[in-house]
N, CA and C of each residue as an Amber inpcrd file, in Angstrom:
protein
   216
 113.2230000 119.7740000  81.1840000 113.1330000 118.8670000  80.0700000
 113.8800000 117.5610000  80.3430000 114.6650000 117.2900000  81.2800000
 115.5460000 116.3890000  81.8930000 114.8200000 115.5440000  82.5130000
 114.0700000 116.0040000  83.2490000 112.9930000 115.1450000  84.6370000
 112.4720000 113.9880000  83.8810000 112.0850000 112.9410000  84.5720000
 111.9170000 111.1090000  83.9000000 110.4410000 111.3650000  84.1190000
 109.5100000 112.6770000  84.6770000 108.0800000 112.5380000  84.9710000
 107.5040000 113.3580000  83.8270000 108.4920000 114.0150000  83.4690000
 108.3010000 115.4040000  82.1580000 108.2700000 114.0000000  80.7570000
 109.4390000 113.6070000  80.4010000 109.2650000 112.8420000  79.3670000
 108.1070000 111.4950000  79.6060000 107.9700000 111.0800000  80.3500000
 106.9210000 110.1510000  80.5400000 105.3190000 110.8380000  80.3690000
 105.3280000 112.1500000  80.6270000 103.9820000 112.3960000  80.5650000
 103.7040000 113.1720000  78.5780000 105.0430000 113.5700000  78.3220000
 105.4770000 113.7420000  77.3350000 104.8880000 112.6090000  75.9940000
 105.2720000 111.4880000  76.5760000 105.5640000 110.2820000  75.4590000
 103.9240000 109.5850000  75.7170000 103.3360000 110.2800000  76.2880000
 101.8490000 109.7470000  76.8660000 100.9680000 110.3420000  76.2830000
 100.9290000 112.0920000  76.7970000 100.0710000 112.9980000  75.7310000
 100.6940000 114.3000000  75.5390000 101.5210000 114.2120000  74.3320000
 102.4700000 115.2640000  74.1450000 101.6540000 116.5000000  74.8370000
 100.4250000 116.6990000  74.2530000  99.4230000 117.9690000  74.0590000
  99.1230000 118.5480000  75.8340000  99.3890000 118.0330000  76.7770000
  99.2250000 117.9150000  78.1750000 100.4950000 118.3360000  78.6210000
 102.0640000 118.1810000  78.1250000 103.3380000 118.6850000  78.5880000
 103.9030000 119.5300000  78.1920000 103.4890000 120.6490000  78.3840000
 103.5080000 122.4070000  78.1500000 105.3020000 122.5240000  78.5990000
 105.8200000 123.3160000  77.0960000 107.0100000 123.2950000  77.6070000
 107.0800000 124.0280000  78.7400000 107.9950000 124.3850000  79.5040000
 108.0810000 124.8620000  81.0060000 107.8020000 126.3470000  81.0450000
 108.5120000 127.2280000  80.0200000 107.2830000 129.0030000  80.4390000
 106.0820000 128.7650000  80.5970000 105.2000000 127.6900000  79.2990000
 103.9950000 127.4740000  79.3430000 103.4990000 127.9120000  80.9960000
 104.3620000 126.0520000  81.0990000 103.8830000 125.6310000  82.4210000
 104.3330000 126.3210000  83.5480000 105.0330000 127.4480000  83.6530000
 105.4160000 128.4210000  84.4990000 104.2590000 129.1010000  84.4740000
 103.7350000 129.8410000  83.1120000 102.7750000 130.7270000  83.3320000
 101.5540000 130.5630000  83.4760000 101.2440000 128.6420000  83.0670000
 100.1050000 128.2220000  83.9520000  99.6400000 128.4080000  85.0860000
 101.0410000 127.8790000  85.8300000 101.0300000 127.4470000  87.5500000
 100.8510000 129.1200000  88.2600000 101.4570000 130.2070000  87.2480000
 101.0400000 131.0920000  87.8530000  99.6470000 132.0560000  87.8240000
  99.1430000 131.8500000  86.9100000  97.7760000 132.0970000  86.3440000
  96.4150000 131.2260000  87.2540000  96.8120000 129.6990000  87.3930000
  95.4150000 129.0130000  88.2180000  95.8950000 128.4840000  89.9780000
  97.6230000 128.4000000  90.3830000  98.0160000 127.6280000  91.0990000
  98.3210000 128.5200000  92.2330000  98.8640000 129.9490000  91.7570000
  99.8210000 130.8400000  92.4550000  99.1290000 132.1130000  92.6730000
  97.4540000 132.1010000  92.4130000  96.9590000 133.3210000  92.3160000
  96.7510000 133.7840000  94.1050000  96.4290000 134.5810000  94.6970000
  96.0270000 134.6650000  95.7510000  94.8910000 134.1930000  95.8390000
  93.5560000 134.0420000  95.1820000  92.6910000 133.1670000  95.6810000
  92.9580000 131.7500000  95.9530000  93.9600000 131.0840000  94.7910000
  94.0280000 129.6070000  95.1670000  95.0740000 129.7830000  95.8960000
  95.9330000 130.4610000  96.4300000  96.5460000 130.0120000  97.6330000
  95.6570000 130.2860000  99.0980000  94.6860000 130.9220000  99.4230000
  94.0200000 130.9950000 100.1420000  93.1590000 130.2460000 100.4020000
  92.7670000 129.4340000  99.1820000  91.8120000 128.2030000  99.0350000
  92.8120000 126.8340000  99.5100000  94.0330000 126.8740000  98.9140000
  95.6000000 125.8720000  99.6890000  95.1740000 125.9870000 101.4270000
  95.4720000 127.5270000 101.3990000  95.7090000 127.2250000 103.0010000
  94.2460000 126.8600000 104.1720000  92.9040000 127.0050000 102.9570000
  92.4110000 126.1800000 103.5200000  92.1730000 125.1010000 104.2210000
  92.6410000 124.3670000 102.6830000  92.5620000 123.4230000 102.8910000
  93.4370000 122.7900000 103.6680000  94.5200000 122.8930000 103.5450000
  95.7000000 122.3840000 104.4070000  95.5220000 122.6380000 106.2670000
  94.4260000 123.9400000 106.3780000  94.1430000 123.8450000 107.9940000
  93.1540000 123.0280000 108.2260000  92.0210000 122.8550000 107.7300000
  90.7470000 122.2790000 107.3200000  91.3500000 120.8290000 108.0280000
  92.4500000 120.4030000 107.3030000  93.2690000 118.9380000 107.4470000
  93.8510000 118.7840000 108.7010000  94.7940000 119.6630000 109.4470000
  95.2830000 120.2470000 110.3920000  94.6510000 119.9070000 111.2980000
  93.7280000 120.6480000 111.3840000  92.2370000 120.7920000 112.5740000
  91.5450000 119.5510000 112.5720000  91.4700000 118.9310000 111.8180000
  90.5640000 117.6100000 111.9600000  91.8230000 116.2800000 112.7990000
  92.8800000 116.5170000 112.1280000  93.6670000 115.6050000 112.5610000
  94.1610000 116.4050000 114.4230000  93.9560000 117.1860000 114.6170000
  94.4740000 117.5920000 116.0490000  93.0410000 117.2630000 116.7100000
  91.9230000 117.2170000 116.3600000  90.4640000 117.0650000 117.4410000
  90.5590000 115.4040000 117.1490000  91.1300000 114.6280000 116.3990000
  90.8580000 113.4740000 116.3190000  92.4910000 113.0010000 117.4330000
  93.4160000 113.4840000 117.3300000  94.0930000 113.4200000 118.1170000
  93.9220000 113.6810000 120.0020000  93.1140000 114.7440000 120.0690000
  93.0630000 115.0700000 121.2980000  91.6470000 114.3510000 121.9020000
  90.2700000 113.8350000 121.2590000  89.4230000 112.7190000 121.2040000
  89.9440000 111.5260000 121.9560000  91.2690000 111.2130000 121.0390000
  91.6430000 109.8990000 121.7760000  93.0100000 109.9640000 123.1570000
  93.7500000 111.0740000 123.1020000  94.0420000 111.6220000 124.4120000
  93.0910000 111.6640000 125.3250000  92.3660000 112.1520000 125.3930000
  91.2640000 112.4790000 126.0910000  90.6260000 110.8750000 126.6780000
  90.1720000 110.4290000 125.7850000  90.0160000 108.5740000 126.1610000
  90.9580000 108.1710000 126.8260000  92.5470000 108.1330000 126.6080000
  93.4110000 107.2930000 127.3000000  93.4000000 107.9480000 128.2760000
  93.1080000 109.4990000 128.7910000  93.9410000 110.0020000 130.2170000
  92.2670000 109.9300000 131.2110000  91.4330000 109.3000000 130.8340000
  89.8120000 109.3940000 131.4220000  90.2440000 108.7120000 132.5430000
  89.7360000 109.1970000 133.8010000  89.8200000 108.6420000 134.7710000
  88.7250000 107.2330000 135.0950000  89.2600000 106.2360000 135.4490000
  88.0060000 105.1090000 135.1540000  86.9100000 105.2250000 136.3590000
  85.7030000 104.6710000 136.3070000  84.5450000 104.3960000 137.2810000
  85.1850000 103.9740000 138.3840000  85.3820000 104.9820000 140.0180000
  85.4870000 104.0080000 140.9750000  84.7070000 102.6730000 141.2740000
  85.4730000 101.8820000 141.2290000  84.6730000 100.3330000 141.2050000
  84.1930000 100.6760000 142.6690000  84.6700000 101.1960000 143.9560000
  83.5450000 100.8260000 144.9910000  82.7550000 102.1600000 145.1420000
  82.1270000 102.6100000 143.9160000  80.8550000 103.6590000 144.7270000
  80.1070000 102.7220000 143.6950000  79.1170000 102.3740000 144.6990000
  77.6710000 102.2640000 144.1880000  76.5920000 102.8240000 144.9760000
């Protein structure tokens, strides 16, 4: 009830700032279930994996060995 993000969302739309069991037993009901944490750690590898092939893409470019200029 202290937090400056609690009263701000508070003084915005009371009806949206569930006192905190509420919002305890929200977060554990849609946030903390085992499906949505499995759907989290989806996503969070999903993110992972794209950023390491886009990483190793451009490794891959800088360590390319260039065209010997004298074979033709």
């Amino acid at each position: 009830m202290q937090c400056p993000r609690y009263l701000e969302l508070y003084k915005s739309n009371p009806a949206a700032a569930l006192d905190p069991r509420a919002e305890f037993d929200r977060f554990k009901r849609e946030e903390d279930s085992p499906e949505a944490r499995a759907v989290a750690k989806d996503e969070r590898l999903a993110k992972r994996f794209a950023e390491l092939d886009t990483r190793r893409v451009a490794q891959t470019e800088r360590w390319a060995t260039p065209p010997d200029p004298l074979a033709d």
